[in-house]
N, C-alpha and C positions, 0 to 999 in steps of 0.2 A: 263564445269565450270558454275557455276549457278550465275545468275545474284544477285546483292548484294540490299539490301532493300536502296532506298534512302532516302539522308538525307533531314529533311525539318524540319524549327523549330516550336518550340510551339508557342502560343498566351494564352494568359491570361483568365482561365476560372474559374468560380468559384471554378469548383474543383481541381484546384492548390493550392488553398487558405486554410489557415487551418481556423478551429472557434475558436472564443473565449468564444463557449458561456462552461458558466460555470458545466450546467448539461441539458442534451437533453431535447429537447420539442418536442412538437407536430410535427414542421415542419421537423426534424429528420425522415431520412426513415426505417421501420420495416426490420429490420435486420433475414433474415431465416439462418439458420444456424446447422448443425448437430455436433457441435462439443458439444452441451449440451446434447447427447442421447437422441435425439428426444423417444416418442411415437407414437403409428399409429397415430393420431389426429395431432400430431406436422410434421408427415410424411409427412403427404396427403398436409397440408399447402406448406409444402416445394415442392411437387410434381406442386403443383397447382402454387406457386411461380416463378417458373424455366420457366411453359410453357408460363405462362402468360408476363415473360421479353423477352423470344427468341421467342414470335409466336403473343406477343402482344394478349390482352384479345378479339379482334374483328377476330382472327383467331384462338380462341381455338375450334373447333371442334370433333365429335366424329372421323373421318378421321385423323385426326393429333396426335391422342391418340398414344403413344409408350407404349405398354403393357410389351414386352420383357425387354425395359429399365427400367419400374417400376420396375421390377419384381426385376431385381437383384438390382438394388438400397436400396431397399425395403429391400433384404437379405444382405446388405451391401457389396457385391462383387463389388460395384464402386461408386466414390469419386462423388459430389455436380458435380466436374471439369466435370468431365467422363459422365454424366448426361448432362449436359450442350452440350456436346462435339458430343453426338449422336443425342442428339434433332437440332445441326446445319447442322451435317449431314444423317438426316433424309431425307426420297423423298417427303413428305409434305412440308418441310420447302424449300426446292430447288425448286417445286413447286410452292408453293405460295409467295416464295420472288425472288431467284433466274431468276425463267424465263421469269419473270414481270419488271425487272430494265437491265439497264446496268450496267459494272463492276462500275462505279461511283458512282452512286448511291443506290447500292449493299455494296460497302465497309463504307459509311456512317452508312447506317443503322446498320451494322455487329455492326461496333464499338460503333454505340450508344447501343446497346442491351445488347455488351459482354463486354466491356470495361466501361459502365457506362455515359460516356462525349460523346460530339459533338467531329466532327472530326477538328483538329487546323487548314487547309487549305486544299486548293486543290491541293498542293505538296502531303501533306500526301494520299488522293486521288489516286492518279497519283502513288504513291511508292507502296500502297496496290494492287492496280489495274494491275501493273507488275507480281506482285507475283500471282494472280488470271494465268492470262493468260502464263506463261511460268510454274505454278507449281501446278496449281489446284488448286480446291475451300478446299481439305482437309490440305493442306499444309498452304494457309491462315490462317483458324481456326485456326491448330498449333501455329500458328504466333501471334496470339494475345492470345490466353489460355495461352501460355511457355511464354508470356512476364515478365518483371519484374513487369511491370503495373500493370498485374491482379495478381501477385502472391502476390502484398504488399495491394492492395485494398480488395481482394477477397477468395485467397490463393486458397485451395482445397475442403473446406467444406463448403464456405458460395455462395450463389444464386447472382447472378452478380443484381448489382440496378444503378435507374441515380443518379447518387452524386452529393448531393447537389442540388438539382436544389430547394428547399428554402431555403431562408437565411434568420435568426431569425431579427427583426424590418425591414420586408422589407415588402411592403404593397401586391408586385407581386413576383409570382417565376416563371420561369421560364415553358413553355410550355412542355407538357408530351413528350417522344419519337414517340410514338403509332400518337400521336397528328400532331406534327411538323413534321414528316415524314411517310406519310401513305405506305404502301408495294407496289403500285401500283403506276408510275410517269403518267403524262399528256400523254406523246406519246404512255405509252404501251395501257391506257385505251380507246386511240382512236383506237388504232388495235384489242384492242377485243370488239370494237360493242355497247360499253356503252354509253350508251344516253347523245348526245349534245343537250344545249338549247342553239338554237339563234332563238331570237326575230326579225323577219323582217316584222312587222309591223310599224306602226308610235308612236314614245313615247309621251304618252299625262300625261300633269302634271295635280293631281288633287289640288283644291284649297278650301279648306272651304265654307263658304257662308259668315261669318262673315270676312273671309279675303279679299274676293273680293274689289278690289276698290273704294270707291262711289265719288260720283258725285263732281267735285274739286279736287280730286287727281290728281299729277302731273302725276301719271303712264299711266292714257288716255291718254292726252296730248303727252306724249314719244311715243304709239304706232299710235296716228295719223301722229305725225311727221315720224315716217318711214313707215307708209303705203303711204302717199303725197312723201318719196321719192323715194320708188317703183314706183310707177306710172310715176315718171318723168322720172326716168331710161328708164322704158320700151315706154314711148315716144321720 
């Protein structure tokens, strides 16, 4: 009997919210999509599209290229979905996401990638991270592609995006994914060897010339009084 997804409620995110704005702007995200019979030029975007949400643009590499899945894509024998779906389980992206996080901070990212939104808590966390470990990393994917989520946000032919993360008269939007969650957490990057800086030297502040104190400032005065009660101490 297979263990059941648990339950855990939502939190309030922009993209719960619908707009009002009347006709899209700028802050509107470019929509890729093959349901308009792309051409090669429209193609290649969408190719380019897809690796760039699931691999994030600082891991698009010649190593990460899925030739086989262009190909049929390309020849339309599989859906934006199916694309989506082999670039997650590719050995690049298990690689360089997978082997590098824990299942926690694995299932975050996942869902900011394919799902569009941050994750609602750390229950949801905890539900997705069951399913990793008793059902495997392919059964997951499942799990969030066959959702209703992506089927009403995304369907089968449009490239998964973050929704909404600007909202029109808002002066800030919110932080990229790529950005606010890089593939690589604090602990893994101390186990492979990546350069810490710690300062064990003395911190010295520097101070202008025109800032330094002159002659009648009460701040002299302050640092003679505790130098006079140093010295008493240490008498």
């Amino acid at each position: 009997m297979s263990i059941p997804l648990l339950n855990y409620s939502l939190s309030t995110q922009n993209q719960r919210v619908d707009g009002f704005e009347y006709l899209p702007g700028e802050e509107q995200p470019k929509i890729y999509t093959t349901d308009d019979v792309p051409g090669s030029v429209e193609m290649d975007e969408i190719i380019w599209a897809a690796y760039r949400q699931i691999f994030s643009e600082h891991q698009i590499l010649s190593r990460t290229a899925q030739p086989f899945l262009e190909s049929q894509f390309r020849f339309n024998q599989i859906k934006v979905k199916d694309f989506i779906k082999g670039l997650l389980l590719s050995e690049s992206f298990f690689t360089l996401n997978y082997n590098v996080n824990n299942n926690y901070r694995f299932v975050e990212m996942c869902i900011q990638r394919v799902l569009g939104r941050d994750v609602y808590n750390e229950r949801e966390k905890l539900a997705f991270s069951i399913i990793i470990a008793s059902k495997g990393l392919e059964c997951f994917f499942d799990t969030l592609l066959d959702s209703d989520e992506y089927a009403e946000n995304f369907g089968d032919n449009t490239v998964p995006y973050q929704r909404r993360r600007v909202i029109a008269q808002r002066s800030k939007g919110e932080m990229p994914f790529n950005l606010k969650t890089p593939r690589m957490g604090k602990e893994f990057s101390m186990k492979q060897g990546m350069p810490q800086l710690l300062w064990v030297g003395p911190v010295r502040k520097f101070r202008p010339q025109e800032q330094q104190p002159k002659a009648g400032d009460p701040a002299l005065f302050l640092n003679m009084v505790n130098e006079v009660s140093s010295l008493s101490i240490l008498a």
